[in-house]
mmCIF file of the N, C-alpha and C atoms, coordinates in Angstrom:
data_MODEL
# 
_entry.id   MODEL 
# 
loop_
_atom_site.group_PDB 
_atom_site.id 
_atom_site.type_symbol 
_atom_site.label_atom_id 
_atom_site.label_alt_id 
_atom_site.label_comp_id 
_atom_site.label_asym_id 
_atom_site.label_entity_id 
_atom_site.label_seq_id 
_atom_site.pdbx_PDB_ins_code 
_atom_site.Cartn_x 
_atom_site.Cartn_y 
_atom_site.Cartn_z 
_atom_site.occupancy 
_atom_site.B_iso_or_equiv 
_atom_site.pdbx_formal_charge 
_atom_site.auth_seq_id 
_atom_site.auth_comp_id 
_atom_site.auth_asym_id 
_atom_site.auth_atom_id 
_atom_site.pdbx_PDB_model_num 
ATOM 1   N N  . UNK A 1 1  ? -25.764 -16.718 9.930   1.00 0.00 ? 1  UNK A N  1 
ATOM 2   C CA . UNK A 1 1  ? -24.681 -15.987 9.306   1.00 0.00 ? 1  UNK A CA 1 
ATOM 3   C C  . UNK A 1 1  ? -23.598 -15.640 10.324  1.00 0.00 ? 1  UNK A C  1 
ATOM 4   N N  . UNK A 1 2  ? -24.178 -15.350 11.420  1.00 0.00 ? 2  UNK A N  1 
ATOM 5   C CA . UNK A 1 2  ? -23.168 -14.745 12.455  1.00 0.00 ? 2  UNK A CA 1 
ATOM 6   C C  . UNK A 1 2  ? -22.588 -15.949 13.062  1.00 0.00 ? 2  UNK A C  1 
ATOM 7   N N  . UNK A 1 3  ? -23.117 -17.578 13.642  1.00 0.00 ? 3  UNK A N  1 
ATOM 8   C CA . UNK A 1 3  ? -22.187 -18.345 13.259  1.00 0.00 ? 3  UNK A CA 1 
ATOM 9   C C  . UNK A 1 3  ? -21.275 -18.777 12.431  1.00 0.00 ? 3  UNK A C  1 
ATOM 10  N N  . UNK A 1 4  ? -21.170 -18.659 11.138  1.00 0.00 ? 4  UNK A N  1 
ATOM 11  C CA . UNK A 1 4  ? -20.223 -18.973 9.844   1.00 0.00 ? 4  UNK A CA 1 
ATOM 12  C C  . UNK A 1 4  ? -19.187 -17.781 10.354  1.00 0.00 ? 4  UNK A C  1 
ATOM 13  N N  . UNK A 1 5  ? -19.472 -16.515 10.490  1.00 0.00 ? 5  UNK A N  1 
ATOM 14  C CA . UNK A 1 5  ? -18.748 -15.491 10.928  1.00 0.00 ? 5  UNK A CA 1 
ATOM 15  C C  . UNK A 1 5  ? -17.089 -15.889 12.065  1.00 0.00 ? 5  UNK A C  1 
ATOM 16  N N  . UNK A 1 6  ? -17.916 -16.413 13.033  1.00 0.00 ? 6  UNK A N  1 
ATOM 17  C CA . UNK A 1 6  ? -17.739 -16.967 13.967  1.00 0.00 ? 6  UNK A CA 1 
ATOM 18  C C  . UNK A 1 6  ? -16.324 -18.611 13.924  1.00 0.00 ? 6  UNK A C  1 
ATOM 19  N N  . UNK A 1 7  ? -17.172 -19.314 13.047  1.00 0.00 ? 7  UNK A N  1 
ATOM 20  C CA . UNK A 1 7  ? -16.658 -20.224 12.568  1.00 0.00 ? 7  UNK A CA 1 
ATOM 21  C C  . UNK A 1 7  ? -15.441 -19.961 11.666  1.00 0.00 ? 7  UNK A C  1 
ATOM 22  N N  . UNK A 1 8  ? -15.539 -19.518 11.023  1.00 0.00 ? 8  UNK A N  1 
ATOM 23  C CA . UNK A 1 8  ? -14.002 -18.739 10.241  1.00 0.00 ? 8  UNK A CA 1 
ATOM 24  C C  . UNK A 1 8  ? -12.873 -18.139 11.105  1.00 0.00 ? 8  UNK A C  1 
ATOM 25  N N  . UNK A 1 9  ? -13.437 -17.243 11.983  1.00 0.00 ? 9  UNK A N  1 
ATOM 26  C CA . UNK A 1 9  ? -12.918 -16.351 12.845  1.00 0.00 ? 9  UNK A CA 1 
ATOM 27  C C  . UNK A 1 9  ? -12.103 -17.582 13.540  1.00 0.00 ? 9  UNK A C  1 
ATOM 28  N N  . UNK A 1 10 ? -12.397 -18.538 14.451  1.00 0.00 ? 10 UNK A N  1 
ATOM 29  C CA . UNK A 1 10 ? -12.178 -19.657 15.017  1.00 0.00 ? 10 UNK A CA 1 
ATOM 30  C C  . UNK A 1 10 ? -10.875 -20.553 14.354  1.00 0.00 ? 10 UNK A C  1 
ATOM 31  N N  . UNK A 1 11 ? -11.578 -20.774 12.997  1.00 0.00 ? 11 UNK A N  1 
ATOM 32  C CA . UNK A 1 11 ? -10.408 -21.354 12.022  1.00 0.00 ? 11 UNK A CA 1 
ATOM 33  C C  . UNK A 1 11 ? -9.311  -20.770 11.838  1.00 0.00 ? 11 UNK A C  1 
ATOM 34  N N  . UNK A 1 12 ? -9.336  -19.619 11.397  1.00 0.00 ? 12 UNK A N  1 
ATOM 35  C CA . UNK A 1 12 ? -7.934  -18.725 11.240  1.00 0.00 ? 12 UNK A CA 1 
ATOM 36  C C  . UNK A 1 12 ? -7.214  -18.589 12.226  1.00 0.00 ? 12 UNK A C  1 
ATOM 37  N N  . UNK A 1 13 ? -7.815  -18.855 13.602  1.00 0.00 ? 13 UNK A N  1 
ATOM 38  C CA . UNK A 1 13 ? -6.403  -18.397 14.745  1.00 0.00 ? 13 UNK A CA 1 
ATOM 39  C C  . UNK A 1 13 ? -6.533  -19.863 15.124  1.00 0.00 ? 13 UNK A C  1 
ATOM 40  N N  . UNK A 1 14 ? -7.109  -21.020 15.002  1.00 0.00 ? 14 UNK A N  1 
ATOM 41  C CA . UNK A 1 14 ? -6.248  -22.027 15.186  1.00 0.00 ? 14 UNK A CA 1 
ATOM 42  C C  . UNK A 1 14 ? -5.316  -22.693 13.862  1.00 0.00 ? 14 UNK A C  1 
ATOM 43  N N  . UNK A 1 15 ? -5.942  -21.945 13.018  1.00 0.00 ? 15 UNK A N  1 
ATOM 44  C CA . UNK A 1 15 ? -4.355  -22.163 11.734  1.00 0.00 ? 15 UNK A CA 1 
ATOM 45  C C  . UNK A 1 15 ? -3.179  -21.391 11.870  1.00 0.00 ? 15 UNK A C  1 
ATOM 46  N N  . UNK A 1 16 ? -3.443  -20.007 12.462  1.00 0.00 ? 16 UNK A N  1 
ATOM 47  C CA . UNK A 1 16 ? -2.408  -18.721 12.719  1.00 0.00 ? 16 UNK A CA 1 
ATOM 48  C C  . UNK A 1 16 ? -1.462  -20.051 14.042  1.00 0.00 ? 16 UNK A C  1 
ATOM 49  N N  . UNK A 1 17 ? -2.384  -20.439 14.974  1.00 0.00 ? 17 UNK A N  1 
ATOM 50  C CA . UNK A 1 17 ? -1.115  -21.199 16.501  1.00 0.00 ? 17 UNK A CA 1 
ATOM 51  C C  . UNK A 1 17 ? -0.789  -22.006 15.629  1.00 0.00 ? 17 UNK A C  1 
ATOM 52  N N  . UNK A 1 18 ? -1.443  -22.844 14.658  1.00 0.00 ? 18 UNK A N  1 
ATOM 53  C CA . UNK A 1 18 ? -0.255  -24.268 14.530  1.00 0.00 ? 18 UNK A CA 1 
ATOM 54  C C  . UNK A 1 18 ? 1.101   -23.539 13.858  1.00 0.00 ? 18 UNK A C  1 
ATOM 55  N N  . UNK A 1 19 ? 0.814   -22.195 13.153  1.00 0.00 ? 19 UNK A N  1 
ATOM 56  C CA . UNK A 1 19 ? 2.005   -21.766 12.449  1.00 0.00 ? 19 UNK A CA 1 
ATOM 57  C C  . UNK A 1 19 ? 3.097   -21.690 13.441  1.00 0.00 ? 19 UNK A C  1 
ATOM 58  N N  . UNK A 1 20 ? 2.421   -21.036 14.194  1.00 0.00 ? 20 UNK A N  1 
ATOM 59  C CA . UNK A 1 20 ? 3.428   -20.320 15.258  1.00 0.00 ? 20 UNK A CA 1 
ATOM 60  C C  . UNK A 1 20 ? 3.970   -21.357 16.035  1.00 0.00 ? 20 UNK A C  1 
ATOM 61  N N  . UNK A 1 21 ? 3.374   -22.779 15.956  1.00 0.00 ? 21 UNK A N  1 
ATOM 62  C CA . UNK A 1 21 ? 3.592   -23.776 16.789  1.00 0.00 ? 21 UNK A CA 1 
ATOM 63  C C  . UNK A 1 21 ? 5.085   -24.664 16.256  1.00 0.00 ? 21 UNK A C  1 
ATOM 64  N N  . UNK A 1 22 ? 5.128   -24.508 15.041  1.00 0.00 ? 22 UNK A N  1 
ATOM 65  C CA . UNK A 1 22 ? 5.545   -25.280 13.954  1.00 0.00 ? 22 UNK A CA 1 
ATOM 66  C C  . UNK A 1 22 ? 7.212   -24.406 13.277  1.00 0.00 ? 22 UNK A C  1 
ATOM 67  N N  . UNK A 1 23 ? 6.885   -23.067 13.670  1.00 0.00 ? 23 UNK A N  1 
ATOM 68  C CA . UNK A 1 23 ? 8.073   -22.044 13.530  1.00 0.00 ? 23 UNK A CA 1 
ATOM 69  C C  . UNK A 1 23 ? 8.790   -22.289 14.865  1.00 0.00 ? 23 UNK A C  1 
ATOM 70  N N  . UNK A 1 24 ? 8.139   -22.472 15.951  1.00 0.00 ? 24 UNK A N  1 
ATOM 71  C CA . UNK A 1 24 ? 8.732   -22.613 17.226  1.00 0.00 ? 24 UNK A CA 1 
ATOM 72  C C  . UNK A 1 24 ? 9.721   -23.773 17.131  1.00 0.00 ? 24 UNK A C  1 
ATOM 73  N N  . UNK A 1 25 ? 8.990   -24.455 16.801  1.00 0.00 ? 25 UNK A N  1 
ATOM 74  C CA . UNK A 1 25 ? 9.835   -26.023 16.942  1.00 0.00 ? 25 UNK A CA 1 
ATOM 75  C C  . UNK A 1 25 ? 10.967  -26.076 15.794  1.00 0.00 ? 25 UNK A C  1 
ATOM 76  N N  . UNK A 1 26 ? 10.683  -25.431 14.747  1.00 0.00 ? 26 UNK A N  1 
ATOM 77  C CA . UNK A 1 26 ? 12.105  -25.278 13.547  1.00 0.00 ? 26 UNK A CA 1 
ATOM 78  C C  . UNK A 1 26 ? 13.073  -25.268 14.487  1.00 0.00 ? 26 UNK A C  1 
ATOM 79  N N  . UNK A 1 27 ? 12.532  -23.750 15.629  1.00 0.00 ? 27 UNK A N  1 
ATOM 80  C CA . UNK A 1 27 ? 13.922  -22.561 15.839  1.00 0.00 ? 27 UNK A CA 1 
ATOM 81  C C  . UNK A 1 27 ? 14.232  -23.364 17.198  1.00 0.00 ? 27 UNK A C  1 
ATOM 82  N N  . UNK A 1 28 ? 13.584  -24.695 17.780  1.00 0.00 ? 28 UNK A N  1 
ATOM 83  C CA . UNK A 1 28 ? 14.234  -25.461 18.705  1.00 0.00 ? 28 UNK A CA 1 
ATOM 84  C C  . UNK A 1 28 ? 15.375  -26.278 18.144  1.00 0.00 ? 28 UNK A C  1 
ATOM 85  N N  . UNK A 1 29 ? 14.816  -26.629 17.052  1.00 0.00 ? 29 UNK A N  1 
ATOM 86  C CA . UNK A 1 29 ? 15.661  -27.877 16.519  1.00 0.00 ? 29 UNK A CA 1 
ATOM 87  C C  . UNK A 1 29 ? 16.750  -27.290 16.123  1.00 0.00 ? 29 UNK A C  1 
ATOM 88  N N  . UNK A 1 30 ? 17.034  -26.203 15.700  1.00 0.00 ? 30 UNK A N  1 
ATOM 89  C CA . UNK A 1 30 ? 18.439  -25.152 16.108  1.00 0.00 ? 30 UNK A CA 1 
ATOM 90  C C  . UNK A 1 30 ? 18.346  -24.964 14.197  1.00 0.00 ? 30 UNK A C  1 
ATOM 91  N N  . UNK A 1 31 ? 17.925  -23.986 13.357  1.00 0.00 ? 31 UNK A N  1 
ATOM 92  C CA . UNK A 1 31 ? 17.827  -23.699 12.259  1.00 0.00 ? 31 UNK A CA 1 
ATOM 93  C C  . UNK A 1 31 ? 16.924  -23.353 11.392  1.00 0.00 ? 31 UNK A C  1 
ATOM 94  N N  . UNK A 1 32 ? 16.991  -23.001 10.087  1.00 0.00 ? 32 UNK A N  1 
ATOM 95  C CA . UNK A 1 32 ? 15.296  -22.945 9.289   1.00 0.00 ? 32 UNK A CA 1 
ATOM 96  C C  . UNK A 1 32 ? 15.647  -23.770 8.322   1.00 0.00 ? 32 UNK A C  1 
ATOM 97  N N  . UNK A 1 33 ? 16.038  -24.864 8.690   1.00 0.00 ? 33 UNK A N  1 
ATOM 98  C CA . UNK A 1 33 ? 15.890  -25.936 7.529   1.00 0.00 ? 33 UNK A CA 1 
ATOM 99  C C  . UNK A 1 33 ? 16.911  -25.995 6.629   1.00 0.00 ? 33 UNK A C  1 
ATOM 100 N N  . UNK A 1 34 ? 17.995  -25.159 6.224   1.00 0.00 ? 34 UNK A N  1 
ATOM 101 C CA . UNK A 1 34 ? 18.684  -24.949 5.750   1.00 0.00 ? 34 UNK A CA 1 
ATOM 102 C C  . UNK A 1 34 ? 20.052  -25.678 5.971   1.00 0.00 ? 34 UNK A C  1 
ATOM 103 N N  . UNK A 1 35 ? 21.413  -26.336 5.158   1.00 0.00 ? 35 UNK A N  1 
ATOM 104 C CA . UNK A 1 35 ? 22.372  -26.626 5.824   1.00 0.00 ? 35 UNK A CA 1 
ATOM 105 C C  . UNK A 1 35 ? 23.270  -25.109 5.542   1.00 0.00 ? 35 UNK A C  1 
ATOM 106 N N  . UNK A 1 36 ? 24.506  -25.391 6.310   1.00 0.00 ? 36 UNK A N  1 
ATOM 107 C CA . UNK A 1 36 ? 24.986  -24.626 6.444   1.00 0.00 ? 36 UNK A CA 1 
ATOM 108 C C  . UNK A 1 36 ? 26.189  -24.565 4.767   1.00 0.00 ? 36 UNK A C  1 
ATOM 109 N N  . UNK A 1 37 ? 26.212  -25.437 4.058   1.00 0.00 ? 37 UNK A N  1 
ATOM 110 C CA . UNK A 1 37 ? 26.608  -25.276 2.931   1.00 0.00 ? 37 UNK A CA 1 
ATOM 111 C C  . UNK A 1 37 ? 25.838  -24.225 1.625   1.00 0.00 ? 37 UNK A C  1 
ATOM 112 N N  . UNK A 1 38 ? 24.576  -24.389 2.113   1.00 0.00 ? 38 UNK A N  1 
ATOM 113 C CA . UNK A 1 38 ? 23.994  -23.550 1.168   1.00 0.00 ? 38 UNK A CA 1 
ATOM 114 C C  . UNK A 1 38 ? 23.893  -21.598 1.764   1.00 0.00 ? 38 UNK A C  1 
ATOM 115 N N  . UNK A 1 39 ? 23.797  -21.831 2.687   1.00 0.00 ? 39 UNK A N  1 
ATOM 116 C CA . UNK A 1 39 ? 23.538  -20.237 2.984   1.00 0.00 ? 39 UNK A CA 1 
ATOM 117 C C  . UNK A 1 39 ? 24.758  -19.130 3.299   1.00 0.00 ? 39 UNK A C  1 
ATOM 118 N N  . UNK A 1 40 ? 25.943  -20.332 3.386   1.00 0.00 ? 40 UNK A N  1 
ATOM 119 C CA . UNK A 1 40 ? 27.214  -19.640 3.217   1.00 0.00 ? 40 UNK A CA 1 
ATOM 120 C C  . UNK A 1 40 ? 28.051  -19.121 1.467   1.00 0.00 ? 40 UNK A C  1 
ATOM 121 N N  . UNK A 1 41 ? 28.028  -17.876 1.752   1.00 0.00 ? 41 UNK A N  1 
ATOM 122 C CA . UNK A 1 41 ? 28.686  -16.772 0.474   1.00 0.00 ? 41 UNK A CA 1 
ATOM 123 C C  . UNK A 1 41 ? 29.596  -17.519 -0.029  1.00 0.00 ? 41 UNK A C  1 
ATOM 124 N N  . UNK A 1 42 ? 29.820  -17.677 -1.480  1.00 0.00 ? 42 UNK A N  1 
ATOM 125 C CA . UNK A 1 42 ? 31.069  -17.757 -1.799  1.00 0.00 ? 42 UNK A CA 1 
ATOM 126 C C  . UNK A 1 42 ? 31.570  -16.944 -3.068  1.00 0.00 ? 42 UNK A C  1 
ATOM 127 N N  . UNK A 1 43 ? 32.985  -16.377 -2.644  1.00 0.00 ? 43 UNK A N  1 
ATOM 128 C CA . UNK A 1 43 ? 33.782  -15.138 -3.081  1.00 0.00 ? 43 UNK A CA 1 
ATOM 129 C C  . UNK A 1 43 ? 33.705  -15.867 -5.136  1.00 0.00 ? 43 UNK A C  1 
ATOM 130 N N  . UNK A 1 44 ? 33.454  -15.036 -5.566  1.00 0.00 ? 44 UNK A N  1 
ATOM 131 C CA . UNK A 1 44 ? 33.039  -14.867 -7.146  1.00 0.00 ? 44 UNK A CA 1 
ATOM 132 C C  . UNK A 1 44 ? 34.400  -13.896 -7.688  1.00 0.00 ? 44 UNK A C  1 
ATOM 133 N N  . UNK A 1 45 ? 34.968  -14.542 -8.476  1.00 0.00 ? 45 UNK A N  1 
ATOM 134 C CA . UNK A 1 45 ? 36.531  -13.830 -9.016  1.00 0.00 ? 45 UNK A CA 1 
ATOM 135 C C  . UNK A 1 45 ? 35.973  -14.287 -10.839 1.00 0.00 ? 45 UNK A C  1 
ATOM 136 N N  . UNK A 1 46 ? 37.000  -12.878 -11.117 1.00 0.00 ? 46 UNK A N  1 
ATOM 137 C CA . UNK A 1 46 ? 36.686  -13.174 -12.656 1.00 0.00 ? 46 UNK A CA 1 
ATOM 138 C C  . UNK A 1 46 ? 38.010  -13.872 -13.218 1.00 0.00 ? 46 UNK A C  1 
ATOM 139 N N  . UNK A 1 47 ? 38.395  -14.939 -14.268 1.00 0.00 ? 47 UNK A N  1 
ATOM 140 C CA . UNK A 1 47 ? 38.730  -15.230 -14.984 1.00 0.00 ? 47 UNK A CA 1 
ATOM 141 C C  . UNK A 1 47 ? 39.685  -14.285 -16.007 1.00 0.00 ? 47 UNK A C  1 
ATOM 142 N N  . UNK A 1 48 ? 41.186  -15.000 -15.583 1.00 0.00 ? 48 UNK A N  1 
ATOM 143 C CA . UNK A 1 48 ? 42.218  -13.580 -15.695 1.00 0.00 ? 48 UNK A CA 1 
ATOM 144 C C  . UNK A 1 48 ? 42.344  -13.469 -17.253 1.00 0.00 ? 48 UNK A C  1 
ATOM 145 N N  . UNK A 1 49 ? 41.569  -14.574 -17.866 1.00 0.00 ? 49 UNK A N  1 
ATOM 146 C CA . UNK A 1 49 ? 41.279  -14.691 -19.830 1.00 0.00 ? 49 UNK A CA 1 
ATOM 147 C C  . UNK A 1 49 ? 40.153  -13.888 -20.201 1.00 0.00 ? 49 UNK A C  1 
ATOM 148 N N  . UNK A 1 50 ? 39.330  -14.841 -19.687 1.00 0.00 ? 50 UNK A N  1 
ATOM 149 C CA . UNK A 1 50 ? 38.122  -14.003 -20.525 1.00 0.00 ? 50 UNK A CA 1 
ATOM 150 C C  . UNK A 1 50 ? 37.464  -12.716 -19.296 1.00 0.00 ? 50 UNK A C  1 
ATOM 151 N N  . UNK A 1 51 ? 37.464  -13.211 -18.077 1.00 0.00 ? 51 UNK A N  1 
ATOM 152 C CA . UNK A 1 51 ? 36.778  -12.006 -17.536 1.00 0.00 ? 51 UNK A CA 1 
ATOM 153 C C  . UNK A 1 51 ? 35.196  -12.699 -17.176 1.00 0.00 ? 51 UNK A C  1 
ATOM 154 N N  . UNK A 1 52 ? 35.066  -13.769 -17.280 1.00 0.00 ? 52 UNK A N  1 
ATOM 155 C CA . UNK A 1 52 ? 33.842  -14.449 -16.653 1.00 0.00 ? 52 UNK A CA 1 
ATOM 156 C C  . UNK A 1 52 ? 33.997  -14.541 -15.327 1.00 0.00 ? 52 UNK A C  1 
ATOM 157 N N  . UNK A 1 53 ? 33.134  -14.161 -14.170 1.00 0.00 ? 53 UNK A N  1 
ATOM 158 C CA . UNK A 1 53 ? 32.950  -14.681 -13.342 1.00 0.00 ? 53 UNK A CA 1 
ATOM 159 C C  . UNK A 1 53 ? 32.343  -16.159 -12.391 1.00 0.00 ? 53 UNK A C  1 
ATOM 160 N N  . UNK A 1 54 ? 33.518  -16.287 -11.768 1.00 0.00 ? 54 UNK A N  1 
ATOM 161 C CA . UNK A 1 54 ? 32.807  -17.671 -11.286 1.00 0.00 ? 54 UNK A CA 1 
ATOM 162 C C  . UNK A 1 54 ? 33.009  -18.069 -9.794  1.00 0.00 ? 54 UNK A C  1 
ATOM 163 N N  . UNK A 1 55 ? 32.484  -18.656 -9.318  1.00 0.00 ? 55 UNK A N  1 
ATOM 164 C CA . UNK A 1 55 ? 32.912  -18.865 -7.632  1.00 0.00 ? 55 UNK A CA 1 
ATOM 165 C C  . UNK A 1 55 ? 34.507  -19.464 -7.524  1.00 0.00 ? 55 UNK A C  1 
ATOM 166 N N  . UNK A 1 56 ? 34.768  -19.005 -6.538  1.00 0.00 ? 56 UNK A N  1 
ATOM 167 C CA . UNK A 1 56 ? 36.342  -19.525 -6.261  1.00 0.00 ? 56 UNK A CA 1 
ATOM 168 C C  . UNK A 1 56 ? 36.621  -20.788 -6.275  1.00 0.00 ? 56 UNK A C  1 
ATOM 169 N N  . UNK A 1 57 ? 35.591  -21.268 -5.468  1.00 0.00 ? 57 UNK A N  1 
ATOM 170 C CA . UNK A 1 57 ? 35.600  -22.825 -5.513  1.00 0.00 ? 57 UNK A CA 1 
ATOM 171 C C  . UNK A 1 57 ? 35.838  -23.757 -6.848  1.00 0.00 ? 57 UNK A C  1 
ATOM 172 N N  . UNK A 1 58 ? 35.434  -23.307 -7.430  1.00 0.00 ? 58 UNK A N  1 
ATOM 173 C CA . UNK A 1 58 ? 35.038  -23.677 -9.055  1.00 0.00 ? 58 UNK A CA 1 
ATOM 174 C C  . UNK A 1 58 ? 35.764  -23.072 -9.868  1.00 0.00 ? 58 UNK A C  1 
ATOM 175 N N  . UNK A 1 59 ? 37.383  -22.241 -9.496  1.00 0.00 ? 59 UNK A N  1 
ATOM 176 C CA . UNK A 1 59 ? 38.153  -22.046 -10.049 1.00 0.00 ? 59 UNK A CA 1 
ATOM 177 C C  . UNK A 1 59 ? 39.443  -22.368 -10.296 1.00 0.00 ? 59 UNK A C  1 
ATOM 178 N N  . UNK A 1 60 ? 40.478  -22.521 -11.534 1.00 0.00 ? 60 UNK A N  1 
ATOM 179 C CA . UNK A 1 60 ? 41.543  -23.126 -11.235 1.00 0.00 ? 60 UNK A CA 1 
ATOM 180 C C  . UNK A 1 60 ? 42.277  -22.366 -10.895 1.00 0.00 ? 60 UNK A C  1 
ATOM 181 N N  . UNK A 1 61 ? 43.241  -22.241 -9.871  1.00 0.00 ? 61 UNK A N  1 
ATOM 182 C CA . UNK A 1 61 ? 44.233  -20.759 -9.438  1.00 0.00 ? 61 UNK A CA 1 
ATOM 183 C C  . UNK A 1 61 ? 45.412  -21.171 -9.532  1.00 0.00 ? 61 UNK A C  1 
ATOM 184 N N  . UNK A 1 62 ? 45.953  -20.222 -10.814 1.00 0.00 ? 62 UNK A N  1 
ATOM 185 C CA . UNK A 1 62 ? 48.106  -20.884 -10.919 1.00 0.00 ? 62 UNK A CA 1 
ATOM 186 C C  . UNK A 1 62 ? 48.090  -19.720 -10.937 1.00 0.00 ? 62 UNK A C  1 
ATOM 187 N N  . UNK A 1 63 ? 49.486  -19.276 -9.835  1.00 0.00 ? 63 UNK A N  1 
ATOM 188 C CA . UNK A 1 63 ? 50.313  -18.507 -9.031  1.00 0.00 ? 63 UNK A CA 1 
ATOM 189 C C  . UNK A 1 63 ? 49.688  -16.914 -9.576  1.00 0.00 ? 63 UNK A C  1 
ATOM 190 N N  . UNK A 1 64 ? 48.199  -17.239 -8.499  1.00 0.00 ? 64 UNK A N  1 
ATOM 191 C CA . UNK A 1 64 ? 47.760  -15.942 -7.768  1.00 0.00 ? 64 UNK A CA 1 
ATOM 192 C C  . UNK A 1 64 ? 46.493  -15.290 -8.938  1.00 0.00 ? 64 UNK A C  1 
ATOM 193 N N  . UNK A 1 65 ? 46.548  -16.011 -10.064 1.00 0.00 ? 65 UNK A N  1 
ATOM 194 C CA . UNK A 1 65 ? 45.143  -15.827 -11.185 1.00 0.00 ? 65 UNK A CA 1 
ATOM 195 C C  . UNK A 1 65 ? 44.186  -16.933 -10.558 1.00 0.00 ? 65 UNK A C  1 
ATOM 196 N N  . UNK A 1 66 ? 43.075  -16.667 -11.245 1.00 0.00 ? 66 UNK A N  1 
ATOM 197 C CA . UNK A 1 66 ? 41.665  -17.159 -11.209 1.00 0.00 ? 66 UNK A CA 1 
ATOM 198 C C  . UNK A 1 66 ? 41.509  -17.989 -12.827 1.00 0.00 ? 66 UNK A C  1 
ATOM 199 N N  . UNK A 1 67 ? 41.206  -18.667 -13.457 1.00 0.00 ? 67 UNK A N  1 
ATOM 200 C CA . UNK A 1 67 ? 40.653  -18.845 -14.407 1.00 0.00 ? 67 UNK A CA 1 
ATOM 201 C C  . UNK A 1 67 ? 39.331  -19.749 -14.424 1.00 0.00 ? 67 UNK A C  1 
ATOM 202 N N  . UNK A 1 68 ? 39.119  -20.070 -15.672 1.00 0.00 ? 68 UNK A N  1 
ATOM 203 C CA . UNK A 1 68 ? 37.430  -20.686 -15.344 1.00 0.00 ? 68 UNK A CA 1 
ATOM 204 C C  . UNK A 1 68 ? 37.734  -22.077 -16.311 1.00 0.00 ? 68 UNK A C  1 
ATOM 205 N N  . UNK A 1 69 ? 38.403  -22.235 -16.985 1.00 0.00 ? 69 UNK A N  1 
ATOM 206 C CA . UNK A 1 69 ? 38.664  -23.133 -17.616 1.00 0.00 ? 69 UNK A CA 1 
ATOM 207 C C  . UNK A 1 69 ? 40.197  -23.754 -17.471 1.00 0.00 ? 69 UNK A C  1 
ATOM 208 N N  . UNK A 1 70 ? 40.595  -24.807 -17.778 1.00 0.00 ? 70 UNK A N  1 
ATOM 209 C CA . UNK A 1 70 ? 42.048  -25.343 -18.368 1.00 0.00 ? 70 UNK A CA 1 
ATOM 210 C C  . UNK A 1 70 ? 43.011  -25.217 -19.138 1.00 0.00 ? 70 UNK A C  1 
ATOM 211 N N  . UNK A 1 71 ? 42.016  -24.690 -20.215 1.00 0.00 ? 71 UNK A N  1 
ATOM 212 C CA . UNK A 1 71 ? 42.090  -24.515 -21.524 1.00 0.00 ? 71 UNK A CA 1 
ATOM 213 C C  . UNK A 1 71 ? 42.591  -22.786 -21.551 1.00 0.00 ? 71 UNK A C  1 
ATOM 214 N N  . UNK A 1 72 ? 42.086  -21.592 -20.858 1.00 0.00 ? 72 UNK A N  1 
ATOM 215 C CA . UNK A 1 72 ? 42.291  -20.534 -20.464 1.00 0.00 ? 72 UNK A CA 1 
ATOM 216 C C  . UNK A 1 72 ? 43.478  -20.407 -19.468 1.00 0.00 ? 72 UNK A C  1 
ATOM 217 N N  . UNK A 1 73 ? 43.544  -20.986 -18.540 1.00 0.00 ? 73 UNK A N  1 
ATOM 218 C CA . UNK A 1 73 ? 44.857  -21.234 -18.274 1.00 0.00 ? 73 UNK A CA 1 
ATOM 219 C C  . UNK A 1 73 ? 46.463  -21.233 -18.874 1.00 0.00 ? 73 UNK A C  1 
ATOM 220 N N  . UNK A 1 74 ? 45.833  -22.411 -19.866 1.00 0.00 ? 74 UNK A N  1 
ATOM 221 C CA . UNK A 1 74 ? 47.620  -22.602 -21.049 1.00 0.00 ? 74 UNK A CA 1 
ATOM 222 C C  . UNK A 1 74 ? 47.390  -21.844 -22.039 1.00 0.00 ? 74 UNK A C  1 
ATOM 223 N N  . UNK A 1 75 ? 45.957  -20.697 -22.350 1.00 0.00 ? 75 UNK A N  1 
ATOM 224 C CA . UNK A 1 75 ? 46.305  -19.570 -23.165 1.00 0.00 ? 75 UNK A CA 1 
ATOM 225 C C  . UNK A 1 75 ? 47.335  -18.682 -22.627 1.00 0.00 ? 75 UNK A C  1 
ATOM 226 N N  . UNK A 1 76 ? 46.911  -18.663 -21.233 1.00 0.00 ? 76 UNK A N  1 
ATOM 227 C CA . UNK A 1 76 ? 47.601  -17.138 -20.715 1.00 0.00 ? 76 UNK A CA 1 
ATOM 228 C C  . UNK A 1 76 ? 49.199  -17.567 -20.234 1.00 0.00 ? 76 UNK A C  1 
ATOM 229 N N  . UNK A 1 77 ? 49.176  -18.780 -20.445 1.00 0.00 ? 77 UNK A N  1 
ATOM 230 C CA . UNK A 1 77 ? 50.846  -19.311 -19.588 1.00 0.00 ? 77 UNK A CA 1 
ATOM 231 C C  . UNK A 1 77 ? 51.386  -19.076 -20.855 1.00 0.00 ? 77 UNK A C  1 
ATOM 232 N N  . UNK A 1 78 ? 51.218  -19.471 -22.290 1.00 0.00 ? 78 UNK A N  1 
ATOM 233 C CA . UNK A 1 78 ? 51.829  -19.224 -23.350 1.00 0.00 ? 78 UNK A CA 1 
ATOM 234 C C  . UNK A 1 78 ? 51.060  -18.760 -24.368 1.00 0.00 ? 78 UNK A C  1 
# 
């Protein structure tokens, strides 16, 4: 029994180093896996029609509004 004890004990801290072995080498390779497109914010404006929010990127902007559609756009121009 006190071998099996033993034997577990053994297992877990050479599974605990490969972790630590394996986090090391992420944070060499310069990152956590991630690109830099995804973990960067992007500014969320509401829609000067309806009031939906949507990322900026993904918005159409005529002179200084936000909208979310095209169609919301030539509501509010006329």
């Amino acid at each position: 029994m006190v071998k099996l004890i033993y034997i577990v004990v053994f297992g877990a801290l050479i599974w605990l180093g490969l972790l630590q072995i394996r986090r090391y080498l992420k944070y060499r390779k310069g990152g956590d896996g991630l690109d830099a497109a995804t973990t960067l914010a992007s500014r969320i404006v509401p829609c000067a029609h309806c009031g939906v929010h949507i990322p900026e990127a993904d918005a159409i902007s005529h002179r200084g509004q936000f909208f979310c559609c095209k169609k919301h756009r030539q509501l509010e121009q006329g």
